[in-house]
NUDRENMAR-552812 format. One line per field, with one value per residue (C-alpha): x, y, z. Coordinates in steps of 0.02 Angstrom, whole numbers. Layout:
N
c1	(X; ...) .
c2	(Y; ...) .
c3	(Z; ...) .
//
This chain:
362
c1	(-152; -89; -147; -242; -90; 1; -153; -154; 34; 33; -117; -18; 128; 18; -65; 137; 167; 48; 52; 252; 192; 81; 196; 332; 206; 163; 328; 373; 202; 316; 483; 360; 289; 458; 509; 365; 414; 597; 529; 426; 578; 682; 571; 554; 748; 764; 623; 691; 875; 929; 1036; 1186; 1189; 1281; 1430; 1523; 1463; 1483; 1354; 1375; 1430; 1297; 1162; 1169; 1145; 1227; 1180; 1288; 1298; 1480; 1433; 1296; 1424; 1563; 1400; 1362; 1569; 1588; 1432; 1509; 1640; 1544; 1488; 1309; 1338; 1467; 1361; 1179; 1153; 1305; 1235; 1112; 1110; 1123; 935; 898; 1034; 960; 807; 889; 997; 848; 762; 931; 969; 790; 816; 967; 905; 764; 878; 972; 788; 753; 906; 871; 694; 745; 891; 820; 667; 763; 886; 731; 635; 773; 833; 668; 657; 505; 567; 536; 706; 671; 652; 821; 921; 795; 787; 964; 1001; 868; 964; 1121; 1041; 1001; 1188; 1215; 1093; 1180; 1350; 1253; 1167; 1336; 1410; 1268; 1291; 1474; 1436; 1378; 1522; 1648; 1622; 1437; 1296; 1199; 1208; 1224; 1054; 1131; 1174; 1005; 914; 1016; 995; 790; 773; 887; 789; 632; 688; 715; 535; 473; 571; 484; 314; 344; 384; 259; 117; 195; 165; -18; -173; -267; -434; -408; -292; -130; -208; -170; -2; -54; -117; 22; 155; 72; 37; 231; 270; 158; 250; 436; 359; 325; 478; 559; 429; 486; 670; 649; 547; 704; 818; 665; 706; 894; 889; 728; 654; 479; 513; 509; 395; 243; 121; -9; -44; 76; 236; 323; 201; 196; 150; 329; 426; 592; 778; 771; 921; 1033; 1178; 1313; 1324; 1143; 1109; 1167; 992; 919; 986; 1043; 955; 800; 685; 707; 716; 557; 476; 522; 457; 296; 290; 328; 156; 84; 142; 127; -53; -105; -36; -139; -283; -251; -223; -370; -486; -394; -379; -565; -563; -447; -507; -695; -772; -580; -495; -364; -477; -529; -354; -325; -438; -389; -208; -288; -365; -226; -120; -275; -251; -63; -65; -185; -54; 75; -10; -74; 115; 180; 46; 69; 283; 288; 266; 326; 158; 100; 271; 286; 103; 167; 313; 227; 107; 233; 290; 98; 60; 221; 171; 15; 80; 199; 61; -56; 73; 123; -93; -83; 75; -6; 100; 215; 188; 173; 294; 288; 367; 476; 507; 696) .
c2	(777; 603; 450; 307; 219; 346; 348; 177; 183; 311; 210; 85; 152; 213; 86; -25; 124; 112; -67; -28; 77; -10; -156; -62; 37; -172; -207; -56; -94; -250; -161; -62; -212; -295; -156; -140; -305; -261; -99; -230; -354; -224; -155; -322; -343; -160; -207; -357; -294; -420; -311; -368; -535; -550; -478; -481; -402; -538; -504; -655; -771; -705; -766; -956; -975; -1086; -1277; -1362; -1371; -1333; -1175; -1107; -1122; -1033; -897; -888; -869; -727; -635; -681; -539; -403; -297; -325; -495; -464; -305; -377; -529; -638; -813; -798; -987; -1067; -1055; -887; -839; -921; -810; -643; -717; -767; -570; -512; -646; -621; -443; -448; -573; -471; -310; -434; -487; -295; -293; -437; -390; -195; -250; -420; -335; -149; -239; -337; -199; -94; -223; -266; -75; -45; 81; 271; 372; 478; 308; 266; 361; 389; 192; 186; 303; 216; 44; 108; 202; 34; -34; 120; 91; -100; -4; 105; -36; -108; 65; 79; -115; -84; 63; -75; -215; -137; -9; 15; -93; -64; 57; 229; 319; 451; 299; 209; 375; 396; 200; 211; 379; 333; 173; 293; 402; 245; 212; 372; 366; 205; 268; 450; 368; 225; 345; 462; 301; 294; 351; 498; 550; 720; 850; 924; 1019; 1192; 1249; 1299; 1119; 1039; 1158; 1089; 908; 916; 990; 863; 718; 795; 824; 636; 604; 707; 607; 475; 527; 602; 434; 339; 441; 404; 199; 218; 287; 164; 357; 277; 161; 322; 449; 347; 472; 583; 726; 772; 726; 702; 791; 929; 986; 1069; 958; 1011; 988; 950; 1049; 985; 928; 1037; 1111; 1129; 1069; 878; 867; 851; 706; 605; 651; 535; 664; 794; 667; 597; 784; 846; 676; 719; 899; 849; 731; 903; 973; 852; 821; 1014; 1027; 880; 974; 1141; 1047; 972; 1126; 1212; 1084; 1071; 1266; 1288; 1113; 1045; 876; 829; 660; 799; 864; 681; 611; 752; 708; 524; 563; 656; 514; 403; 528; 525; 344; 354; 469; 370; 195; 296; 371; 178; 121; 252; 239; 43; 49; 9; -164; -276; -284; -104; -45; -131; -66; 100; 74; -8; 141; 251; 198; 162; 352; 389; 307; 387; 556; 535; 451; 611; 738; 637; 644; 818; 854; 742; 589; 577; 627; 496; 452; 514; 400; 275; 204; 182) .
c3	(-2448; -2359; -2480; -2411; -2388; -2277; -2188; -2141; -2113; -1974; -1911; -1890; -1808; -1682; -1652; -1622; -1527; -1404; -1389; -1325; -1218; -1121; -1127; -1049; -911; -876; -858; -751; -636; -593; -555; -417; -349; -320; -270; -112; -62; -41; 54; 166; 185; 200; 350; 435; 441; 522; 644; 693; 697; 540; 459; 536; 521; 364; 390; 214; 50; -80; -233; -324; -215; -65; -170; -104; 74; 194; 165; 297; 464; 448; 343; 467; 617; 488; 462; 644; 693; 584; 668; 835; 783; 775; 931; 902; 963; 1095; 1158; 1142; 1084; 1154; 1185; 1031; 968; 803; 757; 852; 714; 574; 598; 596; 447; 331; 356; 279; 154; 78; 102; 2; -125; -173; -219; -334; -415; -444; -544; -638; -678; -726; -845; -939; -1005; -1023; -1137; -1221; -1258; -1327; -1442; -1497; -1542; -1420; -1325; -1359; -1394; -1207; -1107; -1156; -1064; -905; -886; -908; -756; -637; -666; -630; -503; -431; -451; -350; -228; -182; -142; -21; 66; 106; 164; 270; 339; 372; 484; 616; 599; 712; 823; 837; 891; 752; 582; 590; 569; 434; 317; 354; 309; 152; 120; 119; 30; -108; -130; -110; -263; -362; -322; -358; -516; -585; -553; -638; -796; -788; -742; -887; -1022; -953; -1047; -972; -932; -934; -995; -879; -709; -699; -631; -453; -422; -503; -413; -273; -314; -315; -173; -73; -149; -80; 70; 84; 18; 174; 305; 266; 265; 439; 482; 422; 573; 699; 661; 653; 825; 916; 934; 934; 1075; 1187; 1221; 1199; 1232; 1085; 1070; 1192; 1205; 1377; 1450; 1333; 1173; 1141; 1260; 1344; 1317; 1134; 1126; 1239; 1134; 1052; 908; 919; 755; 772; 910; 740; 694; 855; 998; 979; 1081; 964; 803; 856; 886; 710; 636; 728; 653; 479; 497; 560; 411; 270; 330; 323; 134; 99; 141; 60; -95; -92; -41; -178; -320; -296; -310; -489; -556; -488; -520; -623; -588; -525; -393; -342; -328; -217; -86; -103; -67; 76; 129; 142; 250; 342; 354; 381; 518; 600; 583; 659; 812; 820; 826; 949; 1073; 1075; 1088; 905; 904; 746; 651; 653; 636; 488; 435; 455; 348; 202; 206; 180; 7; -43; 16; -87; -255; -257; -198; -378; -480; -434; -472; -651; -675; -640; -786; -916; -995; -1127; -1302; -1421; -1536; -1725; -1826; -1796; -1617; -1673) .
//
């Protein structure tokens, strides 16, 4: 039988234990909101066709802008290399420059602060001994994950500096949903260090809670080809579509396969499709997590997730109909992660969190 001093031992474990925990679920609700701005920013320099204005990859150096005149014209020189310039925007002067250069810098800048605010406090809390033993390794891989994701974002940059106009759609795709996992990463193990309300769903509705959040996960994917190619800037017509509810020639191009990928008609047809898609699993799930689980936070999420698809669907028919202009564009971006988070944060509720630690935290 435990004395009245183990008692208040373990007591007191738990109670350093869970004041970790939320600590580091606070401090990973901050890696996700830095991380939504660099989605917005990140959006804004797509949208307004920033990404090429700096055209070298210098990580340290980069992080202090041009502060002379001398050292804008230097900037401006170098961008007057790349086709982009020569192609479409030969004649651009020194502030129309300075415009599209800020959207990248900050761009840029902020994917250097995620690093900064992922490693300081990772290396705090693991020398301070508040992280659990299974965090270690999982936070680990997401910040290197990151260091990975800043060699990508130049691979993807350099696909536009010499014989394109702009980057290549497959590295722009791979660019965002990398950055997307990284996301959905963060928010599966902060939702997993969060109290709550109710036990793990049953396995239908958290097979399915699952397979709603990769489905997102692939919207947005195929919504990052629909950008890399202007596909929305076409076709500007819903339901139909050129006329048609299956329109024609979405085939044209040999092997038949790469239509998927580069012929904006049929990229912006399958983006279309996978709304269809994504929108009629968010309302199975609902109908049936109300079914296997009623009245549960489970059940409720459900419908809220099928709300904001709702909502989503809604902001992108609003931005195709008006020729995707800046501000609902961007909208419609944003959305995207937010529908994202919550898809992840619902299937996480749905799985139940993390045990808590016996013992020692070491």
């Amino acid at each position: 039988m435990a004395t009245t001093a183990q008692i208040e031992t373990a007591v007191d474990l738990r109670r350093r234990a869970t004041r970790s925990r939320r600590a580091v679920r606070v401090w990973l609700y901050i890696v996700l909101f830095v991380l939504f701005a660099l989605f917005l920013v990140g959006g804004a320099t797509r949208l307004t066709d920033s990404g090429l204005s700096i055209t070298e990859w210098k990580p340290i150096h980069g992080v202090i802008p041009p502060l002379s005149e001398a050292q804008w014209q230097e900037e401006l020189e170098k961008y007057r290399q790349i086709p982009e310039y020569q192609q479409i925007n030969k004649g651009m002067s020194l502030e129309e420059f300075k415009t599209i250069f800020w959207w990248e810098w900050a761009h840029r800048l902020l994917a250097r602060g995620v690093g900064l605010v992922m490693a300081l406090p990772l290396a705090f809390f693991w020398l301070t001994g508040r992280l659990e033993g299974h965090l270690k390794p999982k936070l680990l891989g997401l910040l290197a994950l990151g260091g990975f994701q800043g060699f990508v974002g130049w691979w993807m940059v350099s696909s536009g500096l010499s014989e394109r106009v702009d980057v290549s759609q497959y590295r722009l795709a791979t660019h965002l949903t990398l950055a997307c996992i990284i996301f959905t990463a963060v928010m599966w193990v902060a939702r997993g260090l969060a109290p709550h309300s109710q036990g793990p769903a049953g396995q239908g509705t958290r097979r399915f809670a699952g397979a709603i959040a990769f489905l997102v996960l692939f919207q947005i994917y195929l919504g990052a080809l629909v950008a890399g190619l202007d596909a929305g800037m076409a076709y500007n017509t819903w339901p139909l579509m050129d006329g048609s509810l299956v329109p024609g020639d979405l085939f044209v191009q040999q092997p038949w396969w790469i239509n998927l990928f580069e012929n904006p008609k049929t990229v912006q047809f399958v983006h279309r499709l996978g709304a269809y898609v994504v929108l009629a699993a968010a309302i199975w799930h609902a109908f049936s997590a109300w079914r296997a689980d009623p009245g549960t936070t489970h059940a409720h999420r459900a419908l809220v997730l099928l709300g904001l698809i709702l909502v989503q669907a809604a902001i992108g028919i609003t931005a195709l109909v008006l020729v995707v202009p800046f501000g609902w564009a961007l909208v419609h971006h944003a959305f995207a992660i937010i529908v994202l988070g919550f898809a992840v944060a619902h299937w996480r509720g749905t799985v139940g969190p993390y045990p808590m630690p016996v013992g020692t935290l070491a």
